[in-house]
N, CA, C and O atoms as a GROMACS GRO file, in nm:
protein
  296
    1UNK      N    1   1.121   7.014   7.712
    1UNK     CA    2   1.189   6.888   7.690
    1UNK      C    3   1.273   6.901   7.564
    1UNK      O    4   1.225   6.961   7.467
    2UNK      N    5   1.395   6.849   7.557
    2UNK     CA    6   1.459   6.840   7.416
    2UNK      C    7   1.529   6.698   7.373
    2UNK      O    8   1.488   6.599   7.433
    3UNK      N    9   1.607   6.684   7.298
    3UNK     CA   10   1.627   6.568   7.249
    3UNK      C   11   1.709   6.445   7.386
    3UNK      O   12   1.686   6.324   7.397
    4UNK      N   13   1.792   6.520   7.464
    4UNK     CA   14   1.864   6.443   7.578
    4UNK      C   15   1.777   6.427   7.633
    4UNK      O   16   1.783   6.305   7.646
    5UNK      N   17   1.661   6.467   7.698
    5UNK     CA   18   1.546   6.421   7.768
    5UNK      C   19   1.481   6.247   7.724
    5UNK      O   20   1.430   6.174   7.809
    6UNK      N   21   1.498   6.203   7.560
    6UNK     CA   22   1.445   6.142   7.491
    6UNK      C   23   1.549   6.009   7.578
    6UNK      O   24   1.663   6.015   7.623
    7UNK      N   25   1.446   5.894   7.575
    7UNK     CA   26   1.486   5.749   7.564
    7UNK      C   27   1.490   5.691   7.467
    7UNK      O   28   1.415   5.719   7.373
    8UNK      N   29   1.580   5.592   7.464
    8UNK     CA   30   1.610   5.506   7.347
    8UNK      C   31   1.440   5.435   7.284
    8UNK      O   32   1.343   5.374   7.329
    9UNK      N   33   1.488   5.495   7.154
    9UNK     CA   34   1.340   5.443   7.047
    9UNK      C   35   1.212   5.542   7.099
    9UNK      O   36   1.097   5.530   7.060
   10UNK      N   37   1.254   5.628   7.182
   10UNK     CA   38   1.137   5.719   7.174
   10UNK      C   39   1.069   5.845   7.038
   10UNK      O   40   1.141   5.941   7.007
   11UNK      N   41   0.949   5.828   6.980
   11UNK     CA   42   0.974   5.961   6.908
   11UNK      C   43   0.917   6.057   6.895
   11UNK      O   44   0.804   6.013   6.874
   12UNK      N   45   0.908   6.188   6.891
   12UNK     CA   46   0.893   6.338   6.954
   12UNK      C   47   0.860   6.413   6.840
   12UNK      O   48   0.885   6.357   6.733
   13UNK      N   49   0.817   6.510   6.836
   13UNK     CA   50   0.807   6.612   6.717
   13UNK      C   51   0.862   6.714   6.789
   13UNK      O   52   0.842   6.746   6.906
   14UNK      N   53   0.970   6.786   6.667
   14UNK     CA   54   1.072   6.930   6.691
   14UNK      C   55   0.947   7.063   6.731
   14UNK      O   56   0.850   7.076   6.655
   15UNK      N   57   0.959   7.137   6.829
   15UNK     CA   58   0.882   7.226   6.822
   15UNK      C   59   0.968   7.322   6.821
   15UNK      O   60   0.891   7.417   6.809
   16UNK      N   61   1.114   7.383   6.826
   16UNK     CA   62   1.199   7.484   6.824
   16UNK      C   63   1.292   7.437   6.807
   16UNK      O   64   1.319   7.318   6.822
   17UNK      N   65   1.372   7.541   6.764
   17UNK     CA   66   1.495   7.496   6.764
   17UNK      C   67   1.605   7.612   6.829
   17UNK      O   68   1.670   7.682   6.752
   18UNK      N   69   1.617   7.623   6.952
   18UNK     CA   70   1.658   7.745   7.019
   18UNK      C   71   1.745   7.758   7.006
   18UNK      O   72   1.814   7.677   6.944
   19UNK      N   73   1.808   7.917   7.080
   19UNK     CA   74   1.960   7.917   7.093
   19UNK      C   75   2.050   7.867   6.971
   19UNK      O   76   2.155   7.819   7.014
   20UNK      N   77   2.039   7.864   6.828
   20UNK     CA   78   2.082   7.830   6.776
   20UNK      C   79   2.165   7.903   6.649
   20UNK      O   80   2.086   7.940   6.562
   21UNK      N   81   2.253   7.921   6.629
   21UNK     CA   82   2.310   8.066   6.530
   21UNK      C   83   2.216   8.009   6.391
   21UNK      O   84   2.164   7.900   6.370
   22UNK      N   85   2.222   8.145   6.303
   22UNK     CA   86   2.164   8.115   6.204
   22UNK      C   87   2.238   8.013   6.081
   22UNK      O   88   2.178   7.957   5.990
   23UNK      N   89   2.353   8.009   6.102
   23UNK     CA   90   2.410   7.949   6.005
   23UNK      C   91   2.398   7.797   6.045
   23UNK      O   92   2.356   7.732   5.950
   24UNK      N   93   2.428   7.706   6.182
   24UNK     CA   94   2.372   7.620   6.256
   24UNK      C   95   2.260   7.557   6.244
   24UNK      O   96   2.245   7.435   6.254
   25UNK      N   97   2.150   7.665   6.214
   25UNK     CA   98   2.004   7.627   6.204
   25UNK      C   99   2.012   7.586   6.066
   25UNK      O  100   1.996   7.465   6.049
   26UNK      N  101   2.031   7.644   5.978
   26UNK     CA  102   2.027   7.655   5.816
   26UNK      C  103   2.108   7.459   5.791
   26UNK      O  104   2.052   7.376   5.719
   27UNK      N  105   2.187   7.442   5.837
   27UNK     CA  106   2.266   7.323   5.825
   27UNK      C  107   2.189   7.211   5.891
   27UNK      O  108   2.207   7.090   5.872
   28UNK      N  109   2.097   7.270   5.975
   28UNK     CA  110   2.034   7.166   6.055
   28UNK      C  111   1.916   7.118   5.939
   28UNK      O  112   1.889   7.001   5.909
   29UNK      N  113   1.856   7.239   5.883
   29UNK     CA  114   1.731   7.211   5.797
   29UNK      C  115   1.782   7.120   5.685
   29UNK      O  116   1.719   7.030   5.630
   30UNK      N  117   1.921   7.163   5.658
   30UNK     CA  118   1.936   7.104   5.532
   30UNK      C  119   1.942   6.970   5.573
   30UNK      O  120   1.888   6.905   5.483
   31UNK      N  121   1.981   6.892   5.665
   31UNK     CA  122   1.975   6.758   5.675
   31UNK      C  123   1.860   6.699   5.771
   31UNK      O  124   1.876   6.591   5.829
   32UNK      N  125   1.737   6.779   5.785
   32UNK     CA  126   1.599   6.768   5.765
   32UNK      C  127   1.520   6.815   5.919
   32UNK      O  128   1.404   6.805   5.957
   33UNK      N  129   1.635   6.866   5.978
   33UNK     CA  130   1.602   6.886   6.104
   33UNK      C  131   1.549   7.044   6.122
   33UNK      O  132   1.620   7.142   6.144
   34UNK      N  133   1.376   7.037   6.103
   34UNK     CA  134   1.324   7.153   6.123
   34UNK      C  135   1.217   7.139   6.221
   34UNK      O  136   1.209   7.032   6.282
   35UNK      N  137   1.120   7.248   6.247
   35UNK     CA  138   0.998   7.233   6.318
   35UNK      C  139   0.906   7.146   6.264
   35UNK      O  140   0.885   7.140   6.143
   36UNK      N  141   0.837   7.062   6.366
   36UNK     CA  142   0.749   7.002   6.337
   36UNK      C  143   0.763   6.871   6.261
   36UNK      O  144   0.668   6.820   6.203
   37UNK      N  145   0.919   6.806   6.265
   37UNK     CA  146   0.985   6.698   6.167
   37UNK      C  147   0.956   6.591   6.317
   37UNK      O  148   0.957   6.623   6.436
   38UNK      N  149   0.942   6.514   6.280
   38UNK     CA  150   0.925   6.369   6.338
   38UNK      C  151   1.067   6.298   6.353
   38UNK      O  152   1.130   6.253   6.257
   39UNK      N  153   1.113   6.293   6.507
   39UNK     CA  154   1.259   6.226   6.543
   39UNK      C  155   1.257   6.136   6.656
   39UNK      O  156   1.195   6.154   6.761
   40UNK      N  157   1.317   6.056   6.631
   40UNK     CA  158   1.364   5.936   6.689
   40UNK      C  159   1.519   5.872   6.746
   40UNK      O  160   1.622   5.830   6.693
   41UNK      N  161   1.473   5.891   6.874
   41UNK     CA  162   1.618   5.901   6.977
   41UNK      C  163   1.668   5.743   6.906
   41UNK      O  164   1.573   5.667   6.887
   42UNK      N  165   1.808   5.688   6.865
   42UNK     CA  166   1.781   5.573   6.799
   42UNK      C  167   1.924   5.521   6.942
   42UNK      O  168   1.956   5.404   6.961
   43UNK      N  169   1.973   5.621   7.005
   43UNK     CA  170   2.133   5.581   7.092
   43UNK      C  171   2.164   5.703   7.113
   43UNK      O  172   2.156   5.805   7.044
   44UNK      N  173   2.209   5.676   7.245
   44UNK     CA  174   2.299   5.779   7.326
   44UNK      C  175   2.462   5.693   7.330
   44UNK      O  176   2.488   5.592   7.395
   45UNK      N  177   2.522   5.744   7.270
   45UNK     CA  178   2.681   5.744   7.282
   45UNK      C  179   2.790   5.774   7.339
   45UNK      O  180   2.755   5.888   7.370
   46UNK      N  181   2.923   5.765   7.389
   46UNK     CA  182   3.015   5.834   7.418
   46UNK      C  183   2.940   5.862   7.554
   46UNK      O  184   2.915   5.980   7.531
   47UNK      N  185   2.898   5.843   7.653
   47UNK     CA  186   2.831   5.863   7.789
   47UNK      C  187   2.752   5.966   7.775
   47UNK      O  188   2.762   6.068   7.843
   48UNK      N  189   2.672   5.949   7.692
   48UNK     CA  190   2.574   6.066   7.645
   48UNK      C  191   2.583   6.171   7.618
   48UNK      O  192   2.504   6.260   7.646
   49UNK      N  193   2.740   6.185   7.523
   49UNK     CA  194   2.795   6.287   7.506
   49UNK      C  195   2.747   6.291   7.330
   49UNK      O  196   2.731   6.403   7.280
   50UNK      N  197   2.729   6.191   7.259
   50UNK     CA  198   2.648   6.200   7.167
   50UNK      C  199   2.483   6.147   7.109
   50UNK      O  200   2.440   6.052   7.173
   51UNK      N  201   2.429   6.177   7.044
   51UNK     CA  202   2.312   6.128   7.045
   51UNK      C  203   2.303   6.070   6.958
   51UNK      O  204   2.424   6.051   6.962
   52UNK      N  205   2.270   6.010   6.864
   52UNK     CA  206   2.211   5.916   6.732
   52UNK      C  207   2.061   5.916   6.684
   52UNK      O  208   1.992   5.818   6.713
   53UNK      N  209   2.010   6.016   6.612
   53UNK     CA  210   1.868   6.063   6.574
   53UNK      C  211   1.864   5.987   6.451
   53UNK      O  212   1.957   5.955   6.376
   54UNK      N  213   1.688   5.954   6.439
   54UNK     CA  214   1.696   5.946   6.307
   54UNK      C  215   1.549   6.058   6.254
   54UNK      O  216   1.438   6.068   6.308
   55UNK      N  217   1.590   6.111   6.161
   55UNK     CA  218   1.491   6.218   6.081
   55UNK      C  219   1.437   6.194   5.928
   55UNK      O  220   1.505   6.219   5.829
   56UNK      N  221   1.318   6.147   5.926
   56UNK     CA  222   1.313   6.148   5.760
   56UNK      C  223   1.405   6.009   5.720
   56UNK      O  224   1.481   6.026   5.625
   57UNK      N  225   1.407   5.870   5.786
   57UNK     CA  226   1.492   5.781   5.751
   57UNK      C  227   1.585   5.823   5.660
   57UNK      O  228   1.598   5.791   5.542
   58UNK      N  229   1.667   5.919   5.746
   58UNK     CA  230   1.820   5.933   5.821
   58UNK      C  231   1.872   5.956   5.947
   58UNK      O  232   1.821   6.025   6.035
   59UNK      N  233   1.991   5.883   5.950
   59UNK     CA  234   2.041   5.851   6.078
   59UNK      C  235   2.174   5.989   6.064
   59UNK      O  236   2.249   6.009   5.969
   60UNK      N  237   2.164   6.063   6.192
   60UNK     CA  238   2.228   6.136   6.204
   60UNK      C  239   2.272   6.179   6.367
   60UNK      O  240   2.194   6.174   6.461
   61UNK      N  241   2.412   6.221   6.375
   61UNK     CA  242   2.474   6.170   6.515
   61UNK      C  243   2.508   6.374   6.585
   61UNK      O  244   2.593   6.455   6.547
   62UNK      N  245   2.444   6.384   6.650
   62UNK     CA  246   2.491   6.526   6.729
   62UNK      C  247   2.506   6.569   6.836
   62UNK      O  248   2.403   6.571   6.903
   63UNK      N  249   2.639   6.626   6.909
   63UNK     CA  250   2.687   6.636   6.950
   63UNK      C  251   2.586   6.696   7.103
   63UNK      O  252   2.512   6.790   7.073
   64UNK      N  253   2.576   6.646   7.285
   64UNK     CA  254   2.509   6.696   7.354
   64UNK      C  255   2.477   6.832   7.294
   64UNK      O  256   2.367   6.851   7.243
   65UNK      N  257   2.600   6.958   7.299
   65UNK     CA  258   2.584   7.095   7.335
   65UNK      C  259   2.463   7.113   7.215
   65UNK      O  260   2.367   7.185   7.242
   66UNK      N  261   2.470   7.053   7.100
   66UNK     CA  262   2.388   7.122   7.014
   66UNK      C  263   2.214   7.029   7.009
   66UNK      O  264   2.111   7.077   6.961
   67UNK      N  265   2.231   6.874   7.081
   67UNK     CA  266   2.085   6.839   7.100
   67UNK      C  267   1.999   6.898   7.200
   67UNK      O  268   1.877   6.880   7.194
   68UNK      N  269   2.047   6.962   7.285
   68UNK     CA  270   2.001   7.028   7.406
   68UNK      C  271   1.928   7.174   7.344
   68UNK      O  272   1.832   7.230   7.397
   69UNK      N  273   1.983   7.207   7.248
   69UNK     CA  274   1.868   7.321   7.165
   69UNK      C  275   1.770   7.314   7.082
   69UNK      O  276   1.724   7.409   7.018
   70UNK      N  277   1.721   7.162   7.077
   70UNK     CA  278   1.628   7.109   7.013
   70UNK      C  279   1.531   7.086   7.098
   70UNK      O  280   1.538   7.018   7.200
   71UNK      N  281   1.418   7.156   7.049
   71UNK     CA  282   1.300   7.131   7.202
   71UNK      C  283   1.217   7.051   7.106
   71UNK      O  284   1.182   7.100   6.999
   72UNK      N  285   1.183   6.922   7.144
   72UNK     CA  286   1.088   6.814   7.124
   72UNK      C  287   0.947   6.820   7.221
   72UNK      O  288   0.936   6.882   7.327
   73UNK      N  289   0.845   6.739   7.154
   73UNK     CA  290   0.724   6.702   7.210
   73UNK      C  291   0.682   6.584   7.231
   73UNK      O  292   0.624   6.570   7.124
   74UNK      N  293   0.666   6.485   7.286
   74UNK     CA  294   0.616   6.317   7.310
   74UNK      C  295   0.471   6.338   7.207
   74UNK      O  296   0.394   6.244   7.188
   0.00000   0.00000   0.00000
């Protein structure tokens, strides 16, 4: 399961973060998105072409191609 799987106000814990270049990943941590971080689908946008997470009360908006490499847990 990964983050597009998620319904609105659902929230999941990160268990991977796949497929993802290293420089990608590194940018992801820095704005708190690592393993085992606690996230919350908050809106799907743009026809679910974007997502609206929040991590660590912050709200942060990413793009399908790159939420789909985020594997979550219920």
């Amino acid at each position: 399961m990964n983050i597009t799987d998620l319904k609105r106000e659902d929230i999941a814990q990160i268990v991977s973060l796949k497929n993802t270049d290293k420089r990608f990943m590194e940018r992801l941590m820095d704005l708190g998105i690592y393993e085992s971080a606690k996230v919350t689908l908050l809106n799907k946008l743009a026809y679910s072409n974007l997502y609206l997470i929040e991590v660590d009360d912050i709200e942060i908006c990413l793009r399908k191609e790159d939420a789909v490499n985020i594997e979550v847990r219920k």
